[in-house]
PyMOL Python script that loads the backbone (N, CA, C, O; Angstrom):
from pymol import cmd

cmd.read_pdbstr("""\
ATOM      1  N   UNK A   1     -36.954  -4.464 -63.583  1.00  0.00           N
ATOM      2  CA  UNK A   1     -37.319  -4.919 -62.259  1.00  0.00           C
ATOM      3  C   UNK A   1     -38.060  -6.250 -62.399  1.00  0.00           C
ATOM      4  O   UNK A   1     -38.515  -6.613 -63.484  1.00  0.00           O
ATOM      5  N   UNK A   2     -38.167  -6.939 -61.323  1.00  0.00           N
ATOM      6  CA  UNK A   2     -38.251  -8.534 -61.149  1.00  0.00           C
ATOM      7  C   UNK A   2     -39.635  -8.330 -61.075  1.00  0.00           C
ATOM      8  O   UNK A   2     -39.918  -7.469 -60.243  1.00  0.00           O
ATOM      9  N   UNK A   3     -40.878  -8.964 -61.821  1.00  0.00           N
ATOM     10  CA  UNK A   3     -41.680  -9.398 -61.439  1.00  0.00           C
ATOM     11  C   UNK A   3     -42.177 -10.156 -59.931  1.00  0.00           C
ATOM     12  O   UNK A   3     -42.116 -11.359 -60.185  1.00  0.00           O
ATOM     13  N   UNK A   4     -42.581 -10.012 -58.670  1.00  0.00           N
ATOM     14  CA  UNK A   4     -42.898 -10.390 -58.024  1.00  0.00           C
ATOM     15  C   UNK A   4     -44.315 -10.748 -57.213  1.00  0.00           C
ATOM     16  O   UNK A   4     -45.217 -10.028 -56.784  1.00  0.00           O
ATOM     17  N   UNK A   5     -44.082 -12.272 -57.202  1.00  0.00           N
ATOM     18  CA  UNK A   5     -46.110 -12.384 -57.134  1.00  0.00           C
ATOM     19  C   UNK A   5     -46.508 -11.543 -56.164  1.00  0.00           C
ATOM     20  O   UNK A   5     -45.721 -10.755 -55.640  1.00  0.00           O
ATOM     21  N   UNK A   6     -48.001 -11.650 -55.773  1.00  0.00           N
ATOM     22  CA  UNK A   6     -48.639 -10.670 -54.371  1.00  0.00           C
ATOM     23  C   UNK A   6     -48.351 -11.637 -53.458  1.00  0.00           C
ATOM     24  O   UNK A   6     -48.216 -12.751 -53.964  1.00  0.00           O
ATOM     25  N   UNK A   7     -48.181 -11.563 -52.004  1.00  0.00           N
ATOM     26  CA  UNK A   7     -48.639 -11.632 -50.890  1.00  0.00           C
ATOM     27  C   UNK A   7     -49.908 -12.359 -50.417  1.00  0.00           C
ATOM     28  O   UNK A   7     -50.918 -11.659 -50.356  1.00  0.00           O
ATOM     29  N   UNK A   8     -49.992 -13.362 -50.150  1.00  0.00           N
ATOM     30  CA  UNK A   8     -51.306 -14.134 -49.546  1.00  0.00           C
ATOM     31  C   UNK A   8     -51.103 -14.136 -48.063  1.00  0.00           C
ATOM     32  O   UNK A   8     -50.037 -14.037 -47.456  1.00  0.00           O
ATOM     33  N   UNK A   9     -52.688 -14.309 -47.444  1.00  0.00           N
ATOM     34  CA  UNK A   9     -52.393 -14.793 -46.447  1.00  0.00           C
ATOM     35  C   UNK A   9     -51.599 -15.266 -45.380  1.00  0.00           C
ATOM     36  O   UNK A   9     -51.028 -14.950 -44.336  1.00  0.00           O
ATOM     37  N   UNK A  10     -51.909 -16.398 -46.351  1.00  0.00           N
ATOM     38  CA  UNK A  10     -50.522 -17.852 -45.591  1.00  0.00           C
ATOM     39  C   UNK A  10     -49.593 -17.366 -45.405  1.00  0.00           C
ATOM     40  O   UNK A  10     -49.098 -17.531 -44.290  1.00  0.00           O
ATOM     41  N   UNK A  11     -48.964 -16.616 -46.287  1.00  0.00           N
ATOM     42  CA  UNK A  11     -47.462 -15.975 -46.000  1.00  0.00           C
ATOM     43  C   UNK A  11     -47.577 -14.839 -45.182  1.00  0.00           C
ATOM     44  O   UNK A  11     -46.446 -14.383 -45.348  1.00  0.00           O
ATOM     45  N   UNK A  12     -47.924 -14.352 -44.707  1.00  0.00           N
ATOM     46  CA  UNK A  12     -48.334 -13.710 -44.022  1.00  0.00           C
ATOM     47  C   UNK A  12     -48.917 -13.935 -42.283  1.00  0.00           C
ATOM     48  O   UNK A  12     -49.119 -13.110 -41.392  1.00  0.00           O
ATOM     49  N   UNK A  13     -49.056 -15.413 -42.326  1.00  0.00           N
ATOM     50  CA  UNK A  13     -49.317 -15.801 -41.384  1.00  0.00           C
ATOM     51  C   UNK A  13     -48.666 -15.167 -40.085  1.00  0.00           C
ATOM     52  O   UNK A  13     -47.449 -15.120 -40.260  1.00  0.00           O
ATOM     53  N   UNK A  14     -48.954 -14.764 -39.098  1.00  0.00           N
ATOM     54  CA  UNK A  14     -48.520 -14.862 -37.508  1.00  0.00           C
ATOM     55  C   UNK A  14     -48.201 -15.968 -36.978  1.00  0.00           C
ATOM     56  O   UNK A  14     -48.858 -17.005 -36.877  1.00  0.00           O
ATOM     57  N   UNK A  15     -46.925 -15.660 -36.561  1.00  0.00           N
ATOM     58  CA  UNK A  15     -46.704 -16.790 -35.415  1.00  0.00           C
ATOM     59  C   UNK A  15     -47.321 -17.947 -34.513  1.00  0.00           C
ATOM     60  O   UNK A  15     -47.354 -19.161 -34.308  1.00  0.00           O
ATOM     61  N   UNK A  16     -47.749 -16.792 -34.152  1.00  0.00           N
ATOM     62  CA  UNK A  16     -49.476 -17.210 -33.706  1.00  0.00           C
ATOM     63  C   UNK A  16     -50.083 -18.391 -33.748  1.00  0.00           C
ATOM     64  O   UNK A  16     -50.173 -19.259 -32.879  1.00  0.00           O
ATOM     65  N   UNK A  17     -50.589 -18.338 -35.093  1.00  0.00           N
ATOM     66  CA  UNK A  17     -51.473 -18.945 -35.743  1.00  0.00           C
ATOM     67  C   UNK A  17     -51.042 -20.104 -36.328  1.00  0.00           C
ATOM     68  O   UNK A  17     -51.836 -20.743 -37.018  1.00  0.00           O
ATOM     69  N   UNK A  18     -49.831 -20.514 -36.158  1.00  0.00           N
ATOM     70  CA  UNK A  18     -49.166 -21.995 -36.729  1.00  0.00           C
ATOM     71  C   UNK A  18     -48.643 -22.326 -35.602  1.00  0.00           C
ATOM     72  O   UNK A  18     -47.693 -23.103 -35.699  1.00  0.00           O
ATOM     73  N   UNK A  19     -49.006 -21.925 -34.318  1.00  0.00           N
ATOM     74  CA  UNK A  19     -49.040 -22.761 -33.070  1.00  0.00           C
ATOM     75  C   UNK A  19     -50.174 -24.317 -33.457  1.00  0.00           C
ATOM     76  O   UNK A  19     -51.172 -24.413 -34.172  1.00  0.00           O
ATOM     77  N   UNK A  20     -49.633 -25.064 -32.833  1.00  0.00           N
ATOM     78  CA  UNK A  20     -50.246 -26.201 -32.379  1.00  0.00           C
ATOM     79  C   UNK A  20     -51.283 -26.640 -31.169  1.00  0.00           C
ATOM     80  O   UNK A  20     -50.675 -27.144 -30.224  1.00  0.00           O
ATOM     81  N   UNK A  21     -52.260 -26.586 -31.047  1.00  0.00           N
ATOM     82  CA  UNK A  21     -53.174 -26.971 -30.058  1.00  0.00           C
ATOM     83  C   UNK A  21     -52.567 -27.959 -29.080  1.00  0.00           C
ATOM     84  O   UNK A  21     -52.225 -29.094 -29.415  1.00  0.00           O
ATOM     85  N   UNK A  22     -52.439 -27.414 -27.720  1.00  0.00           N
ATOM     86  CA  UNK A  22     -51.932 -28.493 -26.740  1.00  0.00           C
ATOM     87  C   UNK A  22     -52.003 -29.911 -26.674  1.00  0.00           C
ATOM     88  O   UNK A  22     -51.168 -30.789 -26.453  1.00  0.00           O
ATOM     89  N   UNK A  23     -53.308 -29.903 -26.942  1.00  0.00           N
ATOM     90  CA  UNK A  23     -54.147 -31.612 -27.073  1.00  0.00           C
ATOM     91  C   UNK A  23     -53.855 -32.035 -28.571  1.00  0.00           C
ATOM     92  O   UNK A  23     -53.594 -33.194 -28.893  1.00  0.00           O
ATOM     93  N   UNK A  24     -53.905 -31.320 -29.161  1.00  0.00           N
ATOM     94  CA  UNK A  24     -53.518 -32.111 -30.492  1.00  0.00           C
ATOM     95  C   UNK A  24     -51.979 -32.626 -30.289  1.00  0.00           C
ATOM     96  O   UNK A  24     -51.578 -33.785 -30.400  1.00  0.00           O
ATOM     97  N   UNK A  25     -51.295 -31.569 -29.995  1.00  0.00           N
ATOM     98  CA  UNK A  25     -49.554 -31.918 -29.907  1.00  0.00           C
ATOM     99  C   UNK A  25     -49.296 -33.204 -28.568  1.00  0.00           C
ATOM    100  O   UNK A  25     -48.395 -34.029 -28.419  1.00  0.00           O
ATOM    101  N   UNK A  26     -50.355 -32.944 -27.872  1.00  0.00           N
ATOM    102  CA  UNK A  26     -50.273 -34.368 -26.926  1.00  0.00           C
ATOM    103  C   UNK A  26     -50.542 -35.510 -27.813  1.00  0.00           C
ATOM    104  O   UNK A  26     -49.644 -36.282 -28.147  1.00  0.00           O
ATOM    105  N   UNK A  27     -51.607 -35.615 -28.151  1.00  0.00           N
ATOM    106  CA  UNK A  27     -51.642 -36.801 -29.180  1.00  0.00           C
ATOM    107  C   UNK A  27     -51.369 -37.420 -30.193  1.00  0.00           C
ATOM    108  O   UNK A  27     -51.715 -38.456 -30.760  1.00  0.00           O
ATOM    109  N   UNK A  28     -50.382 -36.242 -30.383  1.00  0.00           N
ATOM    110  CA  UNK A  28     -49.703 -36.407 -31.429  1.00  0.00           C
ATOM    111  C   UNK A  28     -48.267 -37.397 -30.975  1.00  0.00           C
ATOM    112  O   UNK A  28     -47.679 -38.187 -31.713  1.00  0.00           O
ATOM    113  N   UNK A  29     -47.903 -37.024 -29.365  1.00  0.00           N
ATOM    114  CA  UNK A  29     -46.766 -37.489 -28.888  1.00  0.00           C
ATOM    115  C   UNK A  29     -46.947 -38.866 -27.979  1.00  0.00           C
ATOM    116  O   UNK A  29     -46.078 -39.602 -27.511  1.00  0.00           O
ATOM    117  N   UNK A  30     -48.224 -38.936 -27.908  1.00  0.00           N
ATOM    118  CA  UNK A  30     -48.663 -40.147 -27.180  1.00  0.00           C
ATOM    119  C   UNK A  30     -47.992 -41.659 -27.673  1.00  0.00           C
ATOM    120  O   UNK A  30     -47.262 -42.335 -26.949  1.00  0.00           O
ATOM    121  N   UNK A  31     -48.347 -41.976 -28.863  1.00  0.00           N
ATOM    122  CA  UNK A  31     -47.621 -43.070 -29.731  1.00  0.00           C
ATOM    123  C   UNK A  31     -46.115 -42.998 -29.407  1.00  0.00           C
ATOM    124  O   UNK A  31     -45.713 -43.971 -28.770  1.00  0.00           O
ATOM    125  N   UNK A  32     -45.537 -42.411 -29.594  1.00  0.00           N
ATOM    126  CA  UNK A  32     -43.863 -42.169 -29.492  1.00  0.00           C
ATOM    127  C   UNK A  32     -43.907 -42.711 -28.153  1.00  0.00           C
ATOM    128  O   UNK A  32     -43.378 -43.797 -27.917  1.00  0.00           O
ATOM    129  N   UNK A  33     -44.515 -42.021 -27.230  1.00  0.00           N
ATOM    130  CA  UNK A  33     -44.167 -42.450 -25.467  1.00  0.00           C
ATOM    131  C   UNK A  33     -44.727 -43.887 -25.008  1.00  0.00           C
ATOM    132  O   UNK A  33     -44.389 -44.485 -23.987  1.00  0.00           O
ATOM    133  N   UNK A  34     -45.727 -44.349 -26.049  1.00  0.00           N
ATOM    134  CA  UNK A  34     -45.804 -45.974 -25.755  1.00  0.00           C
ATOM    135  C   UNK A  34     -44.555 -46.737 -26.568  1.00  0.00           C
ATOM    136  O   UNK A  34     -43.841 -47.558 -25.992  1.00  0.00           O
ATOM    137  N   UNK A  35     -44.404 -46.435 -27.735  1.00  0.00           N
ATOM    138  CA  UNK A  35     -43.010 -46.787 -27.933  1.00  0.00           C
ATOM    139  C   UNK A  35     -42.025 -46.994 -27.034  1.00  0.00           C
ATOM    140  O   UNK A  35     -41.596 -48.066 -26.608  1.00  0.00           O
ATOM    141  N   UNK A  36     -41.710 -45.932 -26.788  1.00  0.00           N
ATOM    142  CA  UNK A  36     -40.483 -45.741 -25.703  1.00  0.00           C
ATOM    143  C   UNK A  36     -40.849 -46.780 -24.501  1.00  0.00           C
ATOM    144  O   UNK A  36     -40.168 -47.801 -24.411  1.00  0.00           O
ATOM    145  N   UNK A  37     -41.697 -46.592 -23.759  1.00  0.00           N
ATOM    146  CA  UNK A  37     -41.931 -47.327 -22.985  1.00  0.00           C
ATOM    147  C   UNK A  37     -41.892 -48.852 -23.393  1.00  0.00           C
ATOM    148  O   UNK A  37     -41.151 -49.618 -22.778  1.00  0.00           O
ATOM    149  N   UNK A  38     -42.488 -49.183 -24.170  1.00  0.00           N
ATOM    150  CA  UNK A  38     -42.273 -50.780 -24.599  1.00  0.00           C
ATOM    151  C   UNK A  38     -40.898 -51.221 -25.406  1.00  0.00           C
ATOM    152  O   UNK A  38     -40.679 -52.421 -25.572  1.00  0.00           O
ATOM    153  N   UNK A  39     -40.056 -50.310 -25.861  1.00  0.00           N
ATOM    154  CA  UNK A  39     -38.783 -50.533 -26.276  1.00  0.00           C
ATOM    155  C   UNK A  39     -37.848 -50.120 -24.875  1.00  0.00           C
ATOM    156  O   UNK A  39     -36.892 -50.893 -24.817  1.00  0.00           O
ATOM    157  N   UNK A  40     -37.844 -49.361 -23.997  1.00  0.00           N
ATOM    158  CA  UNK A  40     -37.180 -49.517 -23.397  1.00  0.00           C
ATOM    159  C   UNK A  40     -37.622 -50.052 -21.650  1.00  0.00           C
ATOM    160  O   UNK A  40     -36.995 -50.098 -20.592  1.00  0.00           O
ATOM    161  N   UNK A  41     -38.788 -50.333 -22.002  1.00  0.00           N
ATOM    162  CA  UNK A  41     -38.944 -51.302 -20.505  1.00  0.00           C
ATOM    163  C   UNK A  41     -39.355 -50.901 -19.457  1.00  0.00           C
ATOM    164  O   UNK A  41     -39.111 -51.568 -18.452  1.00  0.00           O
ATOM    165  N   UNK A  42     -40.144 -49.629 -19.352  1.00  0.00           N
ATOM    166  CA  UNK A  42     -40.963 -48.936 -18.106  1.00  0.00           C
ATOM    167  C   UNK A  42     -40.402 -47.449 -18.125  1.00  0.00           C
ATOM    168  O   UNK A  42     -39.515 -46.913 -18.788  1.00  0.00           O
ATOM    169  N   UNK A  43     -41.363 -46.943 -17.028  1.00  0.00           N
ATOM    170  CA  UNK A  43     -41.760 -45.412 -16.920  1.00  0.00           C
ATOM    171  C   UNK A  43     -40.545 -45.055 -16.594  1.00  0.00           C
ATOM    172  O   UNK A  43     -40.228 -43.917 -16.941  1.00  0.00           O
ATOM    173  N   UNK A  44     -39.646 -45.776 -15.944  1.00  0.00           N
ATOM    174  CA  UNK A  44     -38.507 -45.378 -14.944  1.00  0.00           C
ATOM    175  C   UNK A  44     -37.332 -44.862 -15.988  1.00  0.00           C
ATOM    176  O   UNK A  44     -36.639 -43.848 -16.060  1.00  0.00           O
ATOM    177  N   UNK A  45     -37.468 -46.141 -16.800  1.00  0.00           N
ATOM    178  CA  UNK A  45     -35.974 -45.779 -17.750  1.00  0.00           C
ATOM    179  C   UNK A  45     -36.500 -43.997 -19.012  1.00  0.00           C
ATOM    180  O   UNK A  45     -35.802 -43.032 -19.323  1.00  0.00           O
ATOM    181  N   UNK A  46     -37.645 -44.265 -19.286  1.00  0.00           N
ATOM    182  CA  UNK A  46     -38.215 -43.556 -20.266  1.00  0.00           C
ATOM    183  C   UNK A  46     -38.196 -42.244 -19.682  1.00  0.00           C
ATOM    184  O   UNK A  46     -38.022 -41.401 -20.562  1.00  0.00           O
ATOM    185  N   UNK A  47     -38.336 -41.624 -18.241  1.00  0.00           N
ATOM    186  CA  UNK A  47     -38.141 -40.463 -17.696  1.00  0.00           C
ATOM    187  C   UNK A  47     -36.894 -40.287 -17.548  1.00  0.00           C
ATOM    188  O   UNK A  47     -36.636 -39.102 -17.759  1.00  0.00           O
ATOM    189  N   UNK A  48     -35.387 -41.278 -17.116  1.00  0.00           N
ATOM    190  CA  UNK A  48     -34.439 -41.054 -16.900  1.00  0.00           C
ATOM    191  C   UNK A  48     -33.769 -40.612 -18.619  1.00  0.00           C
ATOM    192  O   UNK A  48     -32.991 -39.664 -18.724  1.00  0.00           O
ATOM    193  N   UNK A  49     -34.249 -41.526 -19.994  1.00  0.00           N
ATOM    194  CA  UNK A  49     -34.099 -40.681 -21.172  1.00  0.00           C
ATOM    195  C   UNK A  49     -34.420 -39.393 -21.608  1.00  0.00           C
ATOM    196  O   UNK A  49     -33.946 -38.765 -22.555  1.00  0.00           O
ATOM    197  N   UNK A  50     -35.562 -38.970 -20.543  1.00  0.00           N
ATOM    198  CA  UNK A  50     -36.229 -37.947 -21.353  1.00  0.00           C
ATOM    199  C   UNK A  50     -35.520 -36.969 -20.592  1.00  0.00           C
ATOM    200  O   UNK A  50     -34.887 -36.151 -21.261  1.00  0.00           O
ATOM    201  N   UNK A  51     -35.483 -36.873 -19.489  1.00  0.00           N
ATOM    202  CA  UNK A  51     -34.885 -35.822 -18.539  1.00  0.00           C
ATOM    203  C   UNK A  51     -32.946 -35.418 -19.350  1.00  0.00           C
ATOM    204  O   UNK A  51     -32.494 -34.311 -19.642  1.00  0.00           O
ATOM    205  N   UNK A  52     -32.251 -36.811 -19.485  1.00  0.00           N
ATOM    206  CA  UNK A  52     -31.256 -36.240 -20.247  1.00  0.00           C
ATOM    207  C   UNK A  52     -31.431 -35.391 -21.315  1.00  0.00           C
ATOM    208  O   UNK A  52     -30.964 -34.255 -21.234  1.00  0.00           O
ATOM    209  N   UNK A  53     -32.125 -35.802 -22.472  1.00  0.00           N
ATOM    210  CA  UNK A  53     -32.824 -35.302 -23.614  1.00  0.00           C
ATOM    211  C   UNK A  53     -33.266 -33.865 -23.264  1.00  0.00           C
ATOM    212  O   UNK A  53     -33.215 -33.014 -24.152  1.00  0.00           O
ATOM    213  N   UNK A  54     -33.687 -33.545 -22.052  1.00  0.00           N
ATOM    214  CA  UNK A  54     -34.106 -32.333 -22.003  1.00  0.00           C
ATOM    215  C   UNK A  54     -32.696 -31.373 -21.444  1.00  0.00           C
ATOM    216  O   UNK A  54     -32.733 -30.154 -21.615  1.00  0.00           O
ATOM    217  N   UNK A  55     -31.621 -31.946 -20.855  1.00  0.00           N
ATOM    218  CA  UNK A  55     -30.760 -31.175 -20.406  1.00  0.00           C
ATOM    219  C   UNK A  55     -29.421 -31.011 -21.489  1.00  0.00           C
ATOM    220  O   UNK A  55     -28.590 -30.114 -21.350  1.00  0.00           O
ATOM    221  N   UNK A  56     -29.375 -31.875 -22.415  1.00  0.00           N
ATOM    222  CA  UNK A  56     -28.934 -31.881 -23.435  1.00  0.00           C
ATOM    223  C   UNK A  56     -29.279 -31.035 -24.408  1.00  0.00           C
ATOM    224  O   UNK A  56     -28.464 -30.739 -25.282  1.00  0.00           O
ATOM    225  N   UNK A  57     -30.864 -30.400 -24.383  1.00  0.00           N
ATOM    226  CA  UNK A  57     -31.296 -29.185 -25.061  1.00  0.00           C
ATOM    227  C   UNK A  57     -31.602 -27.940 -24.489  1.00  0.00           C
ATOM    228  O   UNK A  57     -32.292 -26.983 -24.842  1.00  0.00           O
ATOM    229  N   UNK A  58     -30.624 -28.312 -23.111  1.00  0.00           N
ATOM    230  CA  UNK A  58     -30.579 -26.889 -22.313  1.00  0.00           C
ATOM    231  C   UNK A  58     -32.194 -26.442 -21.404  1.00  0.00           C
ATOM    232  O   UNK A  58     -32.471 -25.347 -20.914  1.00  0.00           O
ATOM    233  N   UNK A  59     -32.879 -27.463 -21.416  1.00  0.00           N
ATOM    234  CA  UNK A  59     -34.461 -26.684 -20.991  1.00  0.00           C
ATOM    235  C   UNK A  59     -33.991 -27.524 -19.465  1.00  0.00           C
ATOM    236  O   UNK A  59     -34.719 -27.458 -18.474  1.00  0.00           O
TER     237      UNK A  59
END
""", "prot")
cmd.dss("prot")
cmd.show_as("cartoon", "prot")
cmd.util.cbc("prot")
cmd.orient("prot")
């Protein structure tokens, strides 16, 4: 039989618990959306990308 290490924690982790904090994941996405906006030229075009983007992934 195979030697197999123990079980930690980490691996063990919940779902849960490798969620992302709302505000962190906002600020995390903030940079990207000034991007967008300054590569593609205002709020208008950057919602009309994002809204495809979102129906393209079914949400």
């Amino acid at each position: 039989m195979a030697y197999t290490a123990p079980r930690t924690r980490t691996a063990l982790r919940s779902h849960r618990d490798g969620r992302r904090h709302p505000l962190v994941a906002t600020l995390m996405a903030l940079p990207l959306a000034a991007l967008l906006l300054l590569v593609f030229d205002g709020w208008e075009t950057v919602a009309t990308q994002a809204s495809s983007v979102g129906v393209m992934l079914g949400r």
